[in-house]
N, C-alpha and C positions, 0 to 999 in steps of 0.2 A: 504494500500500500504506500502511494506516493506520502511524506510527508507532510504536504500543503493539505491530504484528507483529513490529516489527525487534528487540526483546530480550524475546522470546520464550525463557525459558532451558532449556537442552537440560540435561538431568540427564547426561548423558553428556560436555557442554561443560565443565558443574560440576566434575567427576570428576575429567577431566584436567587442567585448572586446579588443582585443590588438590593434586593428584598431584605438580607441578611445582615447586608454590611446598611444599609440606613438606620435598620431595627434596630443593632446595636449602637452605631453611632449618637441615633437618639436620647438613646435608655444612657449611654456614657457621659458624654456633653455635659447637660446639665450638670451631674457630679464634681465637674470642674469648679462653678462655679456657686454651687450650693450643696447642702446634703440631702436636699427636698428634691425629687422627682415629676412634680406635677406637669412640669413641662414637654415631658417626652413624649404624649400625644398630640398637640403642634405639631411639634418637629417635625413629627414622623409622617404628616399631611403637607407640611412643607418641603422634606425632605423629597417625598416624593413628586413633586411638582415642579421641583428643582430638577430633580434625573428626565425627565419626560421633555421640560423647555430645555436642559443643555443635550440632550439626547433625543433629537426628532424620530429617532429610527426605536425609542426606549421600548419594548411591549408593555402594554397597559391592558388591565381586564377588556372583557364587552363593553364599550357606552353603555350604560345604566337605563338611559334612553328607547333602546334601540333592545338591547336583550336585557332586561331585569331579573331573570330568571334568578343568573349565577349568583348575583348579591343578596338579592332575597332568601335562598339561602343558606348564605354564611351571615348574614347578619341574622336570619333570624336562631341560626343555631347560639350566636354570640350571645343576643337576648334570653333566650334561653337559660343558659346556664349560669348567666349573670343575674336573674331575677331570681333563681334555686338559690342562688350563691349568698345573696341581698337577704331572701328571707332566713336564711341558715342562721346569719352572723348575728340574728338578734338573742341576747340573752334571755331578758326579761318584757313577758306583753304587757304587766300590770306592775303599776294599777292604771287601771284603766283611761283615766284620766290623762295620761303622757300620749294617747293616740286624740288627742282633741284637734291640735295644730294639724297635726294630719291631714285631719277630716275637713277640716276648711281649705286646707290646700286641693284636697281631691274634687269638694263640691262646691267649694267656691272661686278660686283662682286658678284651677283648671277651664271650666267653662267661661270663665270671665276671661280668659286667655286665649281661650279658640275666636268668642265673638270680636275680640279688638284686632286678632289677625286677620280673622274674615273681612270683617267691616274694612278693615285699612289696604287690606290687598283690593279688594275692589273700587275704591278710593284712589289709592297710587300709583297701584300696578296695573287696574284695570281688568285684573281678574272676574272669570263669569262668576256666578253662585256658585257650583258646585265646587269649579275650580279652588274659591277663596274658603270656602269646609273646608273640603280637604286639603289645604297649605295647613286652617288651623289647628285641623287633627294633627297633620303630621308632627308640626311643633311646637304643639302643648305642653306633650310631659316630658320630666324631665329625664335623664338618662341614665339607667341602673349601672353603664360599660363602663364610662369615663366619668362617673361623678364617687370614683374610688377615694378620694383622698378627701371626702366632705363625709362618709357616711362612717358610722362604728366596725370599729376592728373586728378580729377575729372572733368566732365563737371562743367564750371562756375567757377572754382579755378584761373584760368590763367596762372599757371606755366608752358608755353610752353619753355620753352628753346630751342635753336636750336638742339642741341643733344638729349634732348627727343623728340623734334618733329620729328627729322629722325629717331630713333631708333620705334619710333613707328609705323608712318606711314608706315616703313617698313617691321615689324610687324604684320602691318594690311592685306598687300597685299602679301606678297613674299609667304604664304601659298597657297593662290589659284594659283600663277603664278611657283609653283613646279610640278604642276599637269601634267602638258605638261607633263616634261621629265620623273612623274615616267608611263605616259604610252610610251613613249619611251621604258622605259626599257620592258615593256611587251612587244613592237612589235618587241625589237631586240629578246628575248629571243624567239620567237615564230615565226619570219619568217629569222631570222638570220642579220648577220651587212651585210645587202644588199640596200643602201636607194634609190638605184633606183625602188625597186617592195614596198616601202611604204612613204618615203619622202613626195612626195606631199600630199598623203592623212593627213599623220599625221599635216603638218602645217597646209591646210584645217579644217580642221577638229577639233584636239585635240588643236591644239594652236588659231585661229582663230575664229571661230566660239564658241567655248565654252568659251573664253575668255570674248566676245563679249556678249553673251546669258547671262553672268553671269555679267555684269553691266549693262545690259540691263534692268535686274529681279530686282537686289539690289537697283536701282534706283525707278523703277516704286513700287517695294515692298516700299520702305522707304516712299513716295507718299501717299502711299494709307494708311501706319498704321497713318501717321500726320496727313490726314483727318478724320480717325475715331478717332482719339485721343485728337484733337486739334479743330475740323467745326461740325462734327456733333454729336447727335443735340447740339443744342447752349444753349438748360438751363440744361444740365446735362452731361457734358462734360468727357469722361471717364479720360480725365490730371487729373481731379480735384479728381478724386477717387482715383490717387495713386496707376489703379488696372497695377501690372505689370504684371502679367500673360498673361494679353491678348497680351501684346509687344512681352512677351517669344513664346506665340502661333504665333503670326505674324512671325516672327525672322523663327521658325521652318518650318513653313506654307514656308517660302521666301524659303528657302534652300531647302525644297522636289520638292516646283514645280520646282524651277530651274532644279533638279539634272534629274528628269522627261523630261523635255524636252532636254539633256545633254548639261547645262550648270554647270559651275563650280562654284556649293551651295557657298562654302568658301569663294569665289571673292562676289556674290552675299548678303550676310551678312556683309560684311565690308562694300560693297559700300549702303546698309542699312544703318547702322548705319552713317555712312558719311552723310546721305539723311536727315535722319529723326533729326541729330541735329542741322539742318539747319534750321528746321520747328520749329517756335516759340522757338528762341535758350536762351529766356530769362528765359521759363515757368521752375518751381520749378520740372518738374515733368521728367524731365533730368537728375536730381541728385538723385533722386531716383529711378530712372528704371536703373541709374546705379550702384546705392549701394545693387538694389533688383540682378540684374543680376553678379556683381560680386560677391555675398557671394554663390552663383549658383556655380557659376565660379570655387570658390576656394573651394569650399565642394568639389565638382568632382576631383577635380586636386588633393587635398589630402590625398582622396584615394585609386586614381589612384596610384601615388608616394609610398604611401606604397606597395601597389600591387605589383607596377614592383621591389621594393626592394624585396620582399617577392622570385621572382622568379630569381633576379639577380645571387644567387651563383651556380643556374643550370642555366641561359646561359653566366655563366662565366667558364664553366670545358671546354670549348671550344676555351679559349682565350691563344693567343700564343703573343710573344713580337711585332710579327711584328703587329699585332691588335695595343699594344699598342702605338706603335710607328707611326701608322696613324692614330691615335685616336688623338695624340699630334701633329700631325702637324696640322691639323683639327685648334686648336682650337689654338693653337699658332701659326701661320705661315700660313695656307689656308688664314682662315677667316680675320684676322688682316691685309694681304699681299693684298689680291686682293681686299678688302674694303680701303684701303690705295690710290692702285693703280686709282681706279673707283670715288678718291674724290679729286683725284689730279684739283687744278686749282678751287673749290668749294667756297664758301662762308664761308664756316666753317677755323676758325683758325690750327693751326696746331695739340696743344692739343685738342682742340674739336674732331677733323679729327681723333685721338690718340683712342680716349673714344668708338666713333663711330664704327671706325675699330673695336675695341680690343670683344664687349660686345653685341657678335652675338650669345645670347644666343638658344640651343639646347633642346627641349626636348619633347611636348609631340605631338605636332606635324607631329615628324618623328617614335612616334608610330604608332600613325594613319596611315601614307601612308604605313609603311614595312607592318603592318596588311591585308592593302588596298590591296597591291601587293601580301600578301602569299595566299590570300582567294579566289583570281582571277587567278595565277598559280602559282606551281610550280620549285623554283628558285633552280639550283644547289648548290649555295653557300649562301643557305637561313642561315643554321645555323651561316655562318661566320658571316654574314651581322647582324646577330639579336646579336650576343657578342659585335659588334663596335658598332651598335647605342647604346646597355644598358649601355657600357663604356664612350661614346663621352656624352651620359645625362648623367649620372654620375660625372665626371671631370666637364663637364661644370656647372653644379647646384654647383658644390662644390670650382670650380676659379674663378668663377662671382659670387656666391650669397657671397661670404665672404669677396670679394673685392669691389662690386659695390657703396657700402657708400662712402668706403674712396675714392673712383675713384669721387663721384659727389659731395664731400667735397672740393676735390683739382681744380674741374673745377669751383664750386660757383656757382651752377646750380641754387642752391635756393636763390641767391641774388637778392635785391631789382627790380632789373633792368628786371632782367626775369620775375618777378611774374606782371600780369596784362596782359603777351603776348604782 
C-alpha cells in the first residue's frame, strides 16, 4: 500500500479529534484562571464555533433545521438522565413548606414566562401565534444539564441551601411541565388560534392526564427499581454490586413505558428519582449511581455543546437585532421579572429571591422540545425560532456560567449553617 493511502483523513476521524481536544481544552482553561468550573460550557459552544469559522471544511452534525432527528435524541437522552440525576441529589422533601418557592416558580413565573415570550416575539420578531407558543414553551424552563453549579450537591453531602433547593427542584420538574404548551403550539399551528374546536381537549388531555400518567409511572417506576435494588434477594443485593447500569436501564425502561402509554417520560424520571432516594436514603449506593449517572450526564452534554457550536455560525446568518434584543430581555428582564414577581411574599430573603430570579438557566432542554416540534410539523418561522434559542443558550451559558460562583460567594450558600440541610 502506497504510503500517501495510510493518512488518508476521514472527516469523521477529524470530528472526533477536535471533539476531544476542545472538550478538554475547555474543562482545562478555566483552571488557569480560577478553581471554579462554570465556564466550560461556553467554551465548549464557542470553542466549537471557533473550529467550524477557522475550518470551513470542519464536519459538523445535520443542520438541526433540516434533520432534527439526531439531536433530538441525544438531547433528549441528556435530559433524561439529568432530570433522574436532579431528582436523586435531593436529600430531604420536608417539610413541606421549602417546596413553596417552587411552586410559584412552576405556576407562576413559568406561565408568566411563556406569555411575555409569546407576546414579545410577535411584537418584535413578528412571529405567527403558534410560532410565538412555541419559542415560549421552548424557553420557559429552566435547564436541569447546565444549571449544575446552582442546584444541591451530591446525594448524602447536605448542602441544600434554600436557593439551591429551588433552583433545583425546579429544574427537576419545569421540563416535563413545558410539555403542555409546546403541544399547544402544535395545535395552534395546525387547527388555528380557535380554542373553542380544541381547548378542552388539550387541558384533558395534554395537561391532565399526561401530567398525571407521568407521576403516576415515576413513582411506581422508583418503587419497583428500590425493591430490586435494595429487598430482593437478601444475600446478594444488586446496592451492594454498585451495578449502575441496571438503575440507567430502569431510568430508560421508566421513560418509554411512560411515553407509551402518553404520559410525560420527563415528569416520570424526576419523580423517579425523587422515589427511589427515599428508599434506603442512607445506602452508599446513592452516591454512586449518582457519580455513575452524572459522568453519563456530562459526556453527553459535552458533546452535545460542541455540536451545537459547530452548527451555530449557520443558524446565526439568520439573526437580525430584533432576535437579539428578545434574546436579552429573555434573560435579563423575562426570567429575572416574573421569577421576582411569582416569589413575592416567599420565605426566601430578598437576595436569595435576587439569585433565584436572576439564574434560570437555558439550554439543552429547549433543544430537545424545538427538535420535538420541527420532526412533528412544520413551523413557519422555524428558522427564526432555531437562531433565538442557539443565541438565548449561548448568552445564557456564557452570563450564568461566569457569574454563578461569585453570585453563590456573595449569598454564602456554602456556609456552615446550610451544609447538613
Amino acid at each position: 500500500m502506497p504510503p500517501s493511502e495510510f493518512f488518508e483523513f476521514s472527516s469523521y476521524h477529524i470530528a472526533v479529534t477536535f471533539i476531544g481536544f476542545i472538550i478538554i481544552l475547555a474543562s482545562w482553561l478555566p483552571r488557569i484562571f480560577s478553581k471554579r468550573e462554570p465556564a466550560a460550557a461556553p467554551l465548549m459552544i464557542l470553542f466549537g464555533a471557533a473550529a467550524t469559522m477557522l475550518f470551513p471544511d470542519f464536519p459538523s452534525l445535520p443542520d438541526p433545521r433540516q434533520n432534527p432527528l439526531p439531536w433530538e435524541l441525544v438531547s433528549e437522552l441528556a435530559v433524561i438522565i439529568a432530570l433522574f440525576g436532579a431528582g436523586l441529589r435531593i436529600d430531604k422533601l420536608k417539610p413541606w413548606s421549602r417546596w413553596f418557592p417552587t411552586l410559584r416558580l412552576l405556576c407562576i413565573a413559568m406561565p408568566l414566562t411563556i406569555l411575555a415570550i409569546a407576546f414579545a416575539g410577535t411584537i418584535i420578531t413578528g412571529l405567527t401565534v403558534a410560532g410565538a407558543i412555541l419559542l415560549g414553551a421552548v424557553l420557559s424552563p429552566t435547564d436541569p444539564v447546565l444549571a449544575g453549579d446552582v442546584q444541591v450537591g451530591p446525594p448524602q453531602e447536605g448542602a441544600e441551601h434554600p436557593v439551591r433547593f429551588t433552583l433545583t427542584t425546579e429544574a427537576t420538574l419545569n421540563d416535563g411541565l413545558a410539555f403542555p404548551f409546546v403541544y399547544l403550539g402544535l395545535v395552534v399551528a395546525a387547527q388555528g388560534f380557535n380554542p373553542g374546536a380544541w381547548f378542552v381537549e388539550w387541558m384533558v388531555w395534554d395537561v391532565f392526564y399526561r401530567i398525571i400518567v407521568g407521576v403516576i409511572a415515576g413513582s411506581l417506576g422508583g418503587r419497583a427499581l428500590g425493591y430490586i435494588l435494595f429487598t430482593v434477594p437478601k444475600g446478594s443485593l444488586l446496592a451492594d454490586t454498585g451495578s449502575g447500569v441496571v438503575a440507567f436501564a430502569s431510568v430508560i425502561l421508566c421513560y418509554g413505558s411512560t411515553e407509551i402509554v402518553e404520559g410525560y417520560g420527563f415528569i416520570a424520571v424526576a419523580v423517579m428519582g425523587l422515589t427511589l432516594r427515599r428508599i434506603e436514603e442512607h445506602h452508599p449506593f446513592h452516591r454512586r449511581l449518582h457519580d455513575f449517572s452524572n459522568a453519563i450526564e456530562h459526556t453527553i452534554t459535552a458533546v452535545l455543546l460542541v455540536a451545537l457550536g459547530t452548527v451555530i455560525p449557520a443558524l446565526f446568518i439568520d439573526l437580525s437585532w430584533n432576535h437579539i434584543i428578545l434574546a436579552l430581555l429573555l434573560i435579563i428582564v423575562v426570567r429575572p421579572l416574573s421569577a421576582w414577581v411569582s416569589l413575592g411574599g416567599s420565605s426566601l430573603d430578598r437576595k436569595s429571591r435576587a439569585i433565584v430570579s436572576v439564574y434560570g438557566v437555558r439550554g439543552i432542554g429547549s433543544i430537545y422540545y424545538l427538535c420535538y416540534a420541527g420532526s412533528h410539523m412544520e413551523f413557519a418561522n422555524e428558522t427564526q425560532i432555531w437562531s433565538l434559542v442557539a443565541l438565548v443558550i449561548l448568552l445564557s451559558t456564557i452570563m450564568h456560567g461566569f457569574t454563578v460562583g461569585w453570585a453563590m460567594d456573595t449569598l454564602g450558600v456554602e456556609d456552615k449553617d446550610s451544609k447538613g440541610g
